[in-house]
N, C-alpha and C positions, 0 to 999 in steps of 0.2 A: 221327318219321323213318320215312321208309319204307324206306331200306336200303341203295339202289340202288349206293351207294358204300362200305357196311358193309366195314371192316378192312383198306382201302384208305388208303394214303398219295397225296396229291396235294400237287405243288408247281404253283404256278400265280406267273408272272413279269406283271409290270404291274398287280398287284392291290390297288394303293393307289386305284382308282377304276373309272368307266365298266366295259363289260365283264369288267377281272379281276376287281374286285369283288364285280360280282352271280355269274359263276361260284364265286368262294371261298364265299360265302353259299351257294348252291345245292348244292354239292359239300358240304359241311358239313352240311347240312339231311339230306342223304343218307348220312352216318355217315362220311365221310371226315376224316379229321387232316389238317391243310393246312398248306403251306409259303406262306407269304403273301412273296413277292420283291417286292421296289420300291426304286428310286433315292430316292423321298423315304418317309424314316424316318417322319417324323409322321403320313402319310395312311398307310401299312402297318402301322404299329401299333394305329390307328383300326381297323382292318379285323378285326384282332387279336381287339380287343375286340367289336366286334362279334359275330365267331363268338362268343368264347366270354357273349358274353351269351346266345344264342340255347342255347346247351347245351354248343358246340360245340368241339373243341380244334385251337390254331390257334398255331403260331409265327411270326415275322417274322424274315427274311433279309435285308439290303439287298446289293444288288448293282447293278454296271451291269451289262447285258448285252452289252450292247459289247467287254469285257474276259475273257478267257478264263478269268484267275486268279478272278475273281468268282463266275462262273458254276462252276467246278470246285469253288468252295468253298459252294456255294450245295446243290448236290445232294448235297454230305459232309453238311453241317450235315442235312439233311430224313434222310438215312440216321441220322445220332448222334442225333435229337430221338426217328425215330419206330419207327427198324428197320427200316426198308424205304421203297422208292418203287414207286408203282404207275401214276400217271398224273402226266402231263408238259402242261402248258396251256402255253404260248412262245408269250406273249399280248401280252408289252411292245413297244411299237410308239412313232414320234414321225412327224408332220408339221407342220415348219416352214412358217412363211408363204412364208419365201425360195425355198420350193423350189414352183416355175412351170416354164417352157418350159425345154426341153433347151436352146434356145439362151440362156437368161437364166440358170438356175441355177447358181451358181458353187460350183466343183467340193468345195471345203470341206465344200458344205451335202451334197452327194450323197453324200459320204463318210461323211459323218456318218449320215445316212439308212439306207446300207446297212450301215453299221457296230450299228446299232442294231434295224434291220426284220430284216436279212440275219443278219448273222453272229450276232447274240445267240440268232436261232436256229438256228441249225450248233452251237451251243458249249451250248445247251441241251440236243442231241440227244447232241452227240460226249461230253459228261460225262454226260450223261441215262441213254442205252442201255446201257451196264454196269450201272446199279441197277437199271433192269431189268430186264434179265436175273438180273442178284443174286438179286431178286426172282419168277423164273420167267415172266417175262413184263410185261407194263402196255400200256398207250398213250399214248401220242401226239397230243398236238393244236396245230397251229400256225397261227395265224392269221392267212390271209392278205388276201384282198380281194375283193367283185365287181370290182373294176377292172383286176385281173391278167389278167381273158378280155375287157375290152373295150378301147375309146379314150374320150379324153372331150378338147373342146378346150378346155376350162379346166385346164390340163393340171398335173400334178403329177409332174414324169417322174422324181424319185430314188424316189417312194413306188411308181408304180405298177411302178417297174421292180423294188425291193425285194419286190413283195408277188409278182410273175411270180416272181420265182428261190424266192419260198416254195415255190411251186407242185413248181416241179422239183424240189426237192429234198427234199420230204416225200413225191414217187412213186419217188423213186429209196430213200430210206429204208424206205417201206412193202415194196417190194418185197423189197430186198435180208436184211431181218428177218422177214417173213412166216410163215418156218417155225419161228424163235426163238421163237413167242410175242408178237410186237410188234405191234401195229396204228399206223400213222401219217396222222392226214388232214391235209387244210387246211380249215381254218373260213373261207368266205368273207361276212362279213357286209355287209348294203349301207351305207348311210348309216345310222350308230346315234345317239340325241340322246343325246349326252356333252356335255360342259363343250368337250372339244376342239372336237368340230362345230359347237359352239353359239354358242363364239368367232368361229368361219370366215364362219358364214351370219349372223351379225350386221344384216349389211347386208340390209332387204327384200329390196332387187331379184337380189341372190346368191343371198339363200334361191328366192326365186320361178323362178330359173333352172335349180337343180336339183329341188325339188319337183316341178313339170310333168311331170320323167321320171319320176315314182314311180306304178307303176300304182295302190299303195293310197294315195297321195297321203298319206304321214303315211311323216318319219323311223323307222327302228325302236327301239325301246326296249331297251337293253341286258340287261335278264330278258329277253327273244326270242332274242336271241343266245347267252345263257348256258344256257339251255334247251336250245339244240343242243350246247352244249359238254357239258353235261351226258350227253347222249345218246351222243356222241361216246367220250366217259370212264367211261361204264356198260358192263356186259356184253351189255347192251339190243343195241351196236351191235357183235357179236363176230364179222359175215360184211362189216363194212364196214374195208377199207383202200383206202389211196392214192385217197382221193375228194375232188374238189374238189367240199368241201360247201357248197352256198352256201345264205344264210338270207338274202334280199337284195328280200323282198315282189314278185317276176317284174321286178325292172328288167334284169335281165342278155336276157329272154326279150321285150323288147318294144320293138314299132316303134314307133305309135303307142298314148298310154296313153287312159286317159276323159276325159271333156271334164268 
């Protein structure tokens, strides 16, 4: 271990796979105690064990993030497990197939979307920011999207619309705690090859349609992402707040990519 995370509590929410995952591993490797959050019990307990195979010490939480009383009691438990919390990942995210064109997606699904992208992280911050401070400070990392700053007309409007309010509302929190001690960004990752995406682009001709836009032509690999998150959650990054950080291989930054 090299440190980077030494005496540090980290709770990290969606971390039964894809990016919370490789961040809990990462975050761990770096001497932090981690709160492993997940709605499914089995994959976060896996996680669990994981850390502590690697050395590491690691509890498991379930919770929805959707639900206020979860999340309230998800940040008590990281308090009573570790004594403290120091960094916040609000990493759990969903995108349903149903959710397409603004004029197609029924409104169910978009509730659901923001209930889970949106509010799970308001109610990570709103119970989050007191241990925090408890704790004399921490950060912040919430994950939002490259697609919050673009368009795309394969359109996913409850996701892209959930991961824009990330946006907002992790500069209105970086700012408003700035002098507390807080740092807060957004993690915008591009396309990461998880299980979720993998499902998505199943289809050649899907995958082929969004690959093309990728300047490095290769999905990102969720260690790429967890690497900024890392960064993010170190002291490394202690002049960076309210950044839409994006880790997205220049797709956000291009017109035409390589042939």
């Amino acid at each position: 271990m090299s440190g980077r995370l030494a005496n540090k509590v980290a709770l990290v929410t969606g971390a039964g796979g894809g990016i919370g995952r490789a961040a809990t591993l990462k975050f761990s490797a770096e001497g932090a105690r981690v709160v492993v959050v997940d709605f499914d019990e089995k994959a976060g307990r896996k996680v669990v064990g994981e850390v502590e195979a690697q050395g590491g010490k690691a509890a498991f939480a379930k919770a929805d993030v959707s639900k206020a009383s979860d999340c309230e009691a998800m940040v008590a438990f990281a308090e009573k497990q570790f004594g403290a919390l120091h960094v916040i990942f609000n990493n759990a995210g969903i995108f349903p197939d149903e959710d397409g064109s603004v004029t197609d997606t029924d409104e169910a699904v978009f509730d659901r979307v923001i209930a889970v992208n949106l509010k799970g992280v308001f109610f990570g911050c709103k119970y989050g920011i007191p241990a925090l401070l408890r704790a004399g400070g921490g950060s912040i990392i919430n994950t939002a999207s490259f697609v919050a700053i673009m368009g795309a007309a394969t359109s996913q409007s409850a996701y892209t619309a959930s991961k824009g309010a990330v946006l907002a509302l992790t500069r209105e929190i970086a700012v408003e705690f700035a002098r507390k001690g807080i740092r807060a960004n957004s993690l915008c990752p591009g396309p990461v090859n998880t299980p979720l995406l993998q499902s998505l682009l199943a289809d050649p001709a899907r995958r082929a349609r969004r690959i093309v836009h990728l300047p490095m032509g290769r999905l990102a690999e969720a260690d790429e992402i967890a690497n900024a998150a890392l960064f993010l959650a170190s002291d490394e990054s202690s002049y960076v707040n309210g950044a839409t950080f994006l880790v997205d291989g220049g797709t956000t930054g291009a017109y035409v990519t390589p042939e």
